[in-house]
Structure formats: C-alpha cells, structure tokens
C-alpha positions as CSV (number, residue, x, y, z in Angstrom):
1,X,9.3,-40.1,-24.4
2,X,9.2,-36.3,-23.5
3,X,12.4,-35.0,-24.6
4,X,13.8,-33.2,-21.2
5,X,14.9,-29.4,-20.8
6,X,18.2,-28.2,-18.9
7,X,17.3,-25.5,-16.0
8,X,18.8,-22.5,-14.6
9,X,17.4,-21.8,-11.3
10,X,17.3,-18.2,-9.9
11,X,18.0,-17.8,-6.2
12,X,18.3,-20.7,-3.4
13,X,14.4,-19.5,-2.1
14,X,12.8,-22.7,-0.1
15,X,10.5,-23.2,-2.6
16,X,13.4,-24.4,-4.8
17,X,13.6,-26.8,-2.6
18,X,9.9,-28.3,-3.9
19,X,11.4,-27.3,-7.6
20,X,14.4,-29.1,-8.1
21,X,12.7,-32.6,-7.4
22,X,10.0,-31.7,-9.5
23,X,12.2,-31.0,-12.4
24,X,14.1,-34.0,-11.6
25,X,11.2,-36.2,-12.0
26,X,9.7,-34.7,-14.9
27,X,13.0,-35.8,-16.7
28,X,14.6,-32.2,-16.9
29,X,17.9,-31.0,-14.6
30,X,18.6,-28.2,-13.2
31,X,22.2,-27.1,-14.3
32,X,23.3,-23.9,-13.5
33,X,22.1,-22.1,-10.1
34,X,22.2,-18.0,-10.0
35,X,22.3,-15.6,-6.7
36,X,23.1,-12.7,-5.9
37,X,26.2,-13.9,-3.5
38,X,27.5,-16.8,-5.6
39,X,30.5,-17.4,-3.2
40,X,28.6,-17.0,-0.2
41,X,28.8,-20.4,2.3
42,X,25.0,-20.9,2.3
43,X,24.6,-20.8,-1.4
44,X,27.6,-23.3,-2.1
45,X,26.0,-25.1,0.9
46,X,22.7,-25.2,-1.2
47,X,24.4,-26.3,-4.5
48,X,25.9,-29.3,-3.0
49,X,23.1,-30.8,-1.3
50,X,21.1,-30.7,-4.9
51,X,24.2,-32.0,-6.8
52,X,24.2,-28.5,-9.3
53,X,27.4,-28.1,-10.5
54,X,27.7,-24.6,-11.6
55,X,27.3,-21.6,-9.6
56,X,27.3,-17.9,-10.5
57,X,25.4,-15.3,-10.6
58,X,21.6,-13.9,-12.3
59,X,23.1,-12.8,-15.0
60,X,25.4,-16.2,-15.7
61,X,22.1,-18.0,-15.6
62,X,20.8,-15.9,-18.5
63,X,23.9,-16.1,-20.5
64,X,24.5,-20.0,-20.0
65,X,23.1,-22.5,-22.3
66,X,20.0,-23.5,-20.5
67,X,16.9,-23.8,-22.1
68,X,14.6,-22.7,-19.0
69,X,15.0,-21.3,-16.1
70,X,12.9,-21.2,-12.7
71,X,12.3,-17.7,-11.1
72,X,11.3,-17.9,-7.3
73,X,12.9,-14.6,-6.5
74,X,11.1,-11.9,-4.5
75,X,8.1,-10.5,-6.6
76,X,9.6,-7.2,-7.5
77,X,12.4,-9.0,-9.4
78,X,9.7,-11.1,-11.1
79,X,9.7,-8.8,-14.1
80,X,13.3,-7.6,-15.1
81,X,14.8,-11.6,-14.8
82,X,11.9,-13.4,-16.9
83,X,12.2,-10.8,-19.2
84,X,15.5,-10.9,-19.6
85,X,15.7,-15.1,-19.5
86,X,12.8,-14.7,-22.6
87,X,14.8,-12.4,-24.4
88,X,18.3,-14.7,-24.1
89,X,15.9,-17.8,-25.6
90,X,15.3,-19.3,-22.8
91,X,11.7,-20.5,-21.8
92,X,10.5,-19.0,-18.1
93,X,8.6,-20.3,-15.2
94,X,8.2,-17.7,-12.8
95,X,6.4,-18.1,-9.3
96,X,3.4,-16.7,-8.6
97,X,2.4,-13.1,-8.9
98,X,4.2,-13.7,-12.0
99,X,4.4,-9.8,-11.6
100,X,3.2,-6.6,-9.6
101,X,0.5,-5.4,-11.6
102,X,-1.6,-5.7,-15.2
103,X,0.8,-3.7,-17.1
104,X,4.5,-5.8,-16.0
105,X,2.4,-8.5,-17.0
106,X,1.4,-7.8,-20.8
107,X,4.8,-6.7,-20.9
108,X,6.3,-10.1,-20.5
109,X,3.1,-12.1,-22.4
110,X,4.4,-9.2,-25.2
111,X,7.8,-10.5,-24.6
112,X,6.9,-14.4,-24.9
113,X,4.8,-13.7,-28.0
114,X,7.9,-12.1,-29.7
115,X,10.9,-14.5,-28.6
116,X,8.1,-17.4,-28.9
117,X,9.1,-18.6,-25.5
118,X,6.6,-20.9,-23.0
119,X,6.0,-18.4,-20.0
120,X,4.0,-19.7,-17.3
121,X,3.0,-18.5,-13.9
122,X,3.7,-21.1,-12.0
123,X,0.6,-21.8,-10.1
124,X,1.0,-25.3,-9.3
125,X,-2.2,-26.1,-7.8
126,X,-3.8,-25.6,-10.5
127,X,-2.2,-29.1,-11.9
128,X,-3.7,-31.1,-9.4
129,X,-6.2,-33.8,-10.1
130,X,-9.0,-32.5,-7.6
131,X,-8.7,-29.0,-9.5
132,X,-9.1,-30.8,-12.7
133,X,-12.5,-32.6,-10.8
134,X,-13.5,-29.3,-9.5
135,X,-14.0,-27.7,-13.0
136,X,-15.7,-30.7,-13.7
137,X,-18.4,-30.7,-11.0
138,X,-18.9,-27.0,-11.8
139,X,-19.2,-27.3,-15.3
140,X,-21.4,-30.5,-15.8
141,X,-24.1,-28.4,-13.7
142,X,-24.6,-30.6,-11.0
143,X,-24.6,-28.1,-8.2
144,X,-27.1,-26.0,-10.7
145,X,-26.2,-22.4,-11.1
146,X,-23.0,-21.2,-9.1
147,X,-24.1,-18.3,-6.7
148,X,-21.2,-18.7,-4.1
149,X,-17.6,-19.2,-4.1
150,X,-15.8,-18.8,-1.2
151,X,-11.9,-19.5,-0.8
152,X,-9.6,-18.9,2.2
153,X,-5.7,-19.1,2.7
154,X,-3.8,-17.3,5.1
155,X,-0.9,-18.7,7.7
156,X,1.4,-17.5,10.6
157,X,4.4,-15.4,8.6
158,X,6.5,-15.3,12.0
159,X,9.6,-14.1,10.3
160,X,10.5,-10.1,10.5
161,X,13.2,-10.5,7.8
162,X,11.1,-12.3,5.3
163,X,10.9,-9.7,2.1
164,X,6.8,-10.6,1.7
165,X,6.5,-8.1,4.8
166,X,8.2,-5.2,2.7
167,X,5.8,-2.9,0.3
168,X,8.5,-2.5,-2.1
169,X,9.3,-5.7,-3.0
170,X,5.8,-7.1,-3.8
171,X,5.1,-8.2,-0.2
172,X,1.7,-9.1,1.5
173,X,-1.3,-11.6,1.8
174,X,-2.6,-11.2,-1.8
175,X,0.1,-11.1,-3.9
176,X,1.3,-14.1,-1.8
177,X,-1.5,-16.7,-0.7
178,X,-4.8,-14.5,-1.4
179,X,-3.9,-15.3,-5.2
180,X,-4.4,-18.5,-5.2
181,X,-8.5,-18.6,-4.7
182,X,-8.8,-15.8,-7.4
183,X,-7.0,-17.8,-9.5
184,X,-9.1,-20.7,-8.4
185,X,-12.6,-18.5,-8.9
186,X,-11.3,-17.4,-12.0
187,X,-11.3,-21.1,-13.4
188,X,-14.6,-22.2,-12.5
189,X,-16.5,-18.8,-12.7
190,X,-14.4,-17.2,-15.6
191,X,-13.6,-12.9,-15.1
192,X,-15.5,-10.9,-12.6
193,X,-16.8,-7.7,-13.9
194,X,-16.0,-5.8,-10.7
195,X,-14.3,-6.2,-6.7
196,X,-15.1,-4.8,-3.6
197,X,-12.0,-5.1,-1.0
198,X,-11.4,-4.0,2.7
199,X,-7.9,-4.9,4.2
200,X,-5.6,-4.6,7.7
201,X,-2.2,-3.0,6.8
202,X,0.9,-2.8,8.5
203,X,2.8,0.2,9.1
204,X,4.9,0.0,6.2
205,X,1.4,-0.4,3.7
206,X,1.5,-4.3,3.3
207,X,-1.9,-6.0,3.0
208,X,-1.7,-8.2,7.0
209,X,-4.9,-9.4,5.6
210,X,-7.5,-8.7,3.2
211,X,-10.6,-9.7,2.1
212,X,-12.8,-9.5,-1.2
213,X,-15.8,-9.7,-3.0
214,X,-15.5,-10.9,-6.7
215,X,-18.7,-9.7,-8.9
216,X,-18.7,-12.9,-11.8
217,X,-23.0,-11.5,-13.1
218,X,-24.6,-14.5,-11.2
219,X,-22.4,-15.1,-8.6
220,X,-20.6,-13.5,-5.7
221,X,-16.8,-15.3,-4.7
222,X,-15.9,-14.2,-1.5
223,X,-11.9,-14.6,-0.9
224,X,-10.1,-14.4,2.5
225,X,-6.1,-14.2,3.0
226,X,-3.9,-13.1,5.9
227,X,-0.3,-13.6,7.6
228,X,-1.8,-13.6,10.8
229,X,-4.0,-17.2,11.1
230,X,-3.0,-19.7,13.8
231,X,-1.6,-22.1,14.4
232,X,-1.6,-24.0,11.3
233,X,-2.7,-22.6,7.8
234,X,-5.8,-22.4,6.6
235,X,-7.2,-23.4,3.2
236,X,-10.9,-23.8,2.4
237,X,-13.4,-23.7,-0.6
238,X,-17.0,-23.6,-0.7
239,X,-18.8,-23.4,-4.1
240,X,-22.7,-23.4,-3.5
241,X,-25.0,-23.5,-6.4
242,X,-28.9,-23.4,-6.8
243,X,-29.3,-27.4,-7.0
244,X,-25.8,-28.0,-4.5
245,X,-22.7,-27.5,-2.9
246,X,-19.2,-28.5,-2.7
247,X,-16.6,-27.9,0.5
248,X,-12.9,-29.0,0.3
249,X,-9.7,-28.3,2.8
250,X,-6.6,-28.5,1.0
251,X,-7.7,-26.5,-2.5
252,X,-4.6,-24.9,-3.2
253,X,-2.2,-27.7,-2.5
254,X,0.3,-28.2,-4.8
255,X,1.8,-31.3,-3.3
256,X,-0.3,-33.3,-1.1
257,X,1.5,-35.8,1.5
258,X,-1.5,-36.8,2.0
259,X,-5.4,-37.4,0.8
260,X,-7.5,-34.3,0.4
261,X,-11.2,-34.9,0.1
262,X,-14.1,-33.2,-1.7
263,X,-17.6,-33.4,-0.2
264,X,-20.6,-32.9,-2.4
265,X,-24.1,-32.8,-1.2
266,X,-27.0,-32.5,-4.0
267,X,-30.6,-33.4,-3.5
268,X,-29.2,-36.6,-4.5
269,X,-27.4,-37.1,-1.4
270,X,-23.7,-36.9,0.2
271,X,-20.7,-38.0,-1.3
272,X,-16.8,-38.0,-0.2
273,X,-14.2,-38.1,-3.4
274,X,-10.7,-38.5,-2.0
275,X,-7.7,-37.6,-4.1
276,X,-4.0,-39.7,-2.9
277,X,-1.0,-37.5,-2.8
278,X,0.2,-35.9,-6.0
279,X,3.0,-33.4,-7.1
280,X,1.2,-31.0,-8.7
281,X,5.1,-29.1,-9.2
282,X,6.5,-31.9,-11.1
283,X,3.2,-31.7,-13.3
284,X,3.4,-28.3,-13.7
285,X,7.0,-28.9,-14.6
286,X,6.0,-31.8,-17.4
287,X,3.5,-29.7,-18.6
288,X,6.1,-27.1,-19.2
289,X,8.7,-29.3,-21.1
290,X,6.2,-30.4,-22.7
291,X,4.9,-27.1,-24.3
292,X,8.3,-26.4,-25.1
293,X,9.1,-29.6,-27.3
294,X,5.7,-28.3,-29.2
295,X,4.0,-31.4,-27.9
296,X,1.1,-29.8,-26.3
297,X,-0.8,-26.4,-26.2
298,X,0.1,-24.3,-23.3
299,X,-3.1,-24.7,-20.8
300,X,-2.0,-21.6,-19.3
301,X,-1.1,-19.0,-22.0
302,X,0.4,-15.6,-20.7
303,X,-2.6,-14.0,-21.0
304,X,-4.2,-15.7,-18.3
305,X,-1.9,-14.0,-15.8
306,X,-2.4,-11.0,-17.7
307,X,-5.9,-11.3,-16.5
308,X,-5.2,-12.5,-12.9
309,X,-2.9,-9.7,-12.9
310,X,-5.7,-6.9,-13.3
311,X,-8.4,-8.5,-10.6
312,X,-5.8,-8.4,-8.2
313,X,-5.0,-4.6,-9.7
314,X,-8.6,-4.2,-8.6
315,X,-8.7,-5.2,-5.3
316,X,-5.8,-3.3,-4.1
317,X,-7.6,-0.3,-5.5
318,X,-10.7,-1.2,-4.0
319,X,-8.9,-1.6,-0.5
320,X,-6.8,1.6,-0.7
321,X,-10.1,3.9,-2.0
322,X,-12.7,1.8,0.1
323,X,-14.5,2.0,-3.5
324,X,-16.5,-0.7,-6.1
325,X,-13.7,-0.9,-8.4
326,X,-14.3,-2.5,-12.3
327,X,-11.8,-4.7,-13.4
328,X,-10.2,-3.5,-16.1
C-alpha cells in the first residue's frame, strides 16, 4: 500500500475545501494550515471544521516537517511559495496557472530538478477517466485526422472582491478557466506553432473574456473563456476529424457528482459513453504521493507547464498587439 505524505496547506481558498478530502482519501493528511492572518476568527473557524491542528503562518508551513504542501493561493503568489516549499524539501502542488508566464515557470521546473522535488500543476481534470478515453479516441484514429478542436469554459464571477478580477495578482478568464481547454488541446493535438487571440477587458486590463485560435499544422483549436456567461457555467468540447467527431459537456470536470457523457458519431454510426462520478482531485492527489514514494513516473513533469505556460504567453500577446503571435 502507497505509503501516505503529511500536507501543509497554504491559505483557507474554497478550493481547499475539494483538497483536503482528496488528500484524506488518497491516504495523506493535511497537518499544518498557513495564512496570512493565522489568529483571525475565520481561519480558526476553517481549521476546526477540517480537524487541522496546527495553525500559523506561510512561512510556518515551509519550516514545519511536512513533506508536501498544497498552494491554492492567488496566482501572483504561485511562484515565491512553491519555490520556496521546493527549496525547504518539501514536494509542491500548486493550482493552476502554476505561474504568470513561461519564464516563473522554468524557474520553478529549474527548482524541482535541483531539490528533486514532485512539482505538479494541479490540473485535476486531467485525471479523469473520460480524459484518459478522450486521448484514446483521438489517438486510435477513429475520427481520422483531427482538423477541429473546440473548448469552452466561462461562468458568472459575481464577486467585486474576488482577486481574479485584479491585473496584478494574475486575475482573468485565461489564467483562470480559459486554461483548462489549452491544456486539454495540448494533450490530444500536442504544441501549437502559433495563436491568434482577441479579448474584452475591463478597466483595470483583466481579460472579461477572450477567445483564441490555436495553430497545431493540421488543425485549428478554437478556445472560448469568459467571467460573464449565465446563468450556469459553461463547458463544452468538440473535436471533429476527417472520418468523425466527438462532443462532450462536462470536459474539464474534476469531480463529477454526476455522469458526464461522450457522443461519438463516425460513419459507423452514433454512440453515447457515460463516465459515473469520479474525484479526479483525490487522483491527482494519489498520483502525487505516489511519484513521491518513487513508485511511479510523474505523468506530468514540470515541463509540461513550462509549455502550457508559453501558449498562454502567446495569447495574451496576441490579444494585447491584435497580431499572429509564435509560440515560443
């Protein structure tokens, strides 16, 4: 049996709130909890409801004896805390944009290749069983040759506090939903060779919405993202190829409640593959642990983001200069 990992969390962000369970039930325990007001009611608050008995601050997450710790904290603080948790020993799972731009990010795969850390951006989707079927449809040629990809994800962001509506911090639709069918193109199609982007910005130069045109050679992905689509959120994912096609609501879940379903239609006919709820977090999480004991080869090595990292580089260059832009 996996051998589990001790946790320091980062913050009291909702999305711990997904994390903690999933560390629980991959066998690991979160142990120490970080923030920036350690005393504060609402942090204590959050501490007792998960049963984590030791609160301090950032920096007492680095120095305890932990051997991971989760960072959901705002994107601009994505870079100076995994670094830092790398360079104390300590293996790092850092939500997604792991950080602002290509060069943060070989900074910190430079950092995990020196401290030989397990540094993961911590796309969960991407641990999901339909994912894992979705690569597999594309590969095995069944649709023929891929000329289309298209993947959209936006929601209602209602709140005027939250930080992903300031520029400074790493805010916006691309760093923070957009991401995920990049990521999700990037699987099936491998690296585009150049982007085309348009976007709607707010006053204070976050992306509201943008949308882009990923140049893979024979194919064209088309991705969509915005803070303003109502009432519910939207994800969809169209892959059409020479011989077929594929449509799917519910791509970038990373923990289903309930079925999603796949529809593929080939000269061959129509077909409807369901998928019943999964966590992909608590996956994610195992996979982690795992990498750590050395029991299996990290399926997401830091270059990967590395690479994520410098498409979305592109589009936000493309957007700002209305220009093709290469991806470097």
């Amino acid at each position: 049996m996996t051998a589990s990992l001790t946790w320091g969390l980062l913050g009291a962000a909702r999305i711990a709130r997904a994390l903690i369970p999933a560390i629980r039930a991959a066998g690991g325990e979160v142990t120490v909890l970080g923030a920036r007001e350690p005393d504060s009611a609402r942090v204590q608050a959050f501490a007792r409801e998960w049963g984590i008995g030791r609160v301090g601050t950032y920096t007492d997450v680095i120095a305890s004896d932990v051997e991971a710790v989760y960072n959901p904290l705002p994107n601009d603080a994505h870079l100076p805390w995994t670094q830092a948790a790398l360079r104390a020993g300590k293996h790092a799972l850092t939500e997604k944009p792991l950080v602002l731009n290509a060069g943060e990010a070989q900074a910190l795969a430079d950092t995990a290749d020196e401290t030989g850390r397990v540094l993961l951006e911590a796309f969960a989707y991407r641990f999901q069983p339909h994912v894992a079927r979705l690569r597999e449809i594309v590969a095995s040629g069944e649709l023929g040759e891929v000329r289309a990809f298209r993947g959209a994800f936006g929601f209602p962001l209602t709140n005027p506090d939250d930080f992903r509506w300031e520029a400074d911090k790493g805010g916006g639709a691309l760093y923070d939903v957009g991401c995920y069918p990049v990521s999700l193109a990037r699987l099936l199609l491998g690296e585009p060779q150049r982007v085309t982007a348009q976007a709607r910005w707010t006053p204070g130069g976050v992306d509201l919405g943008l949308s882009g045109t990923l140049d893979f050679g024979g194919a064209l992905a088309s991705i969509d993202c915005a803070f303003d689509w109502g009432p519910a959120p939207t994800q969809r994912l169209t892959v059409v190829g020479t011989r077929g096609s594929l449509e799917m609501n519910g791509a970038f879940e990373s923990h289903n409640a309930s079925p999603l379903t796949l529809r593929v239609r080939t000269e061959s006919g129509e077909r409807a593959e369901t998928f019943a709820p999964h966590n992909g977090y608590a996956a994610m999480v195992a996979h982690v642990q795992r990498a750590a004991r050395g029991e299996e080869q990290a399926l997401f090595p830091p270059q990967d983001a590395v690479r994520q990292a410098r498409v979305l580089d592109a589009l936000f260059a493309a957007a700002r200069e209305r220009r093709t832009v290469t991806v470097g």
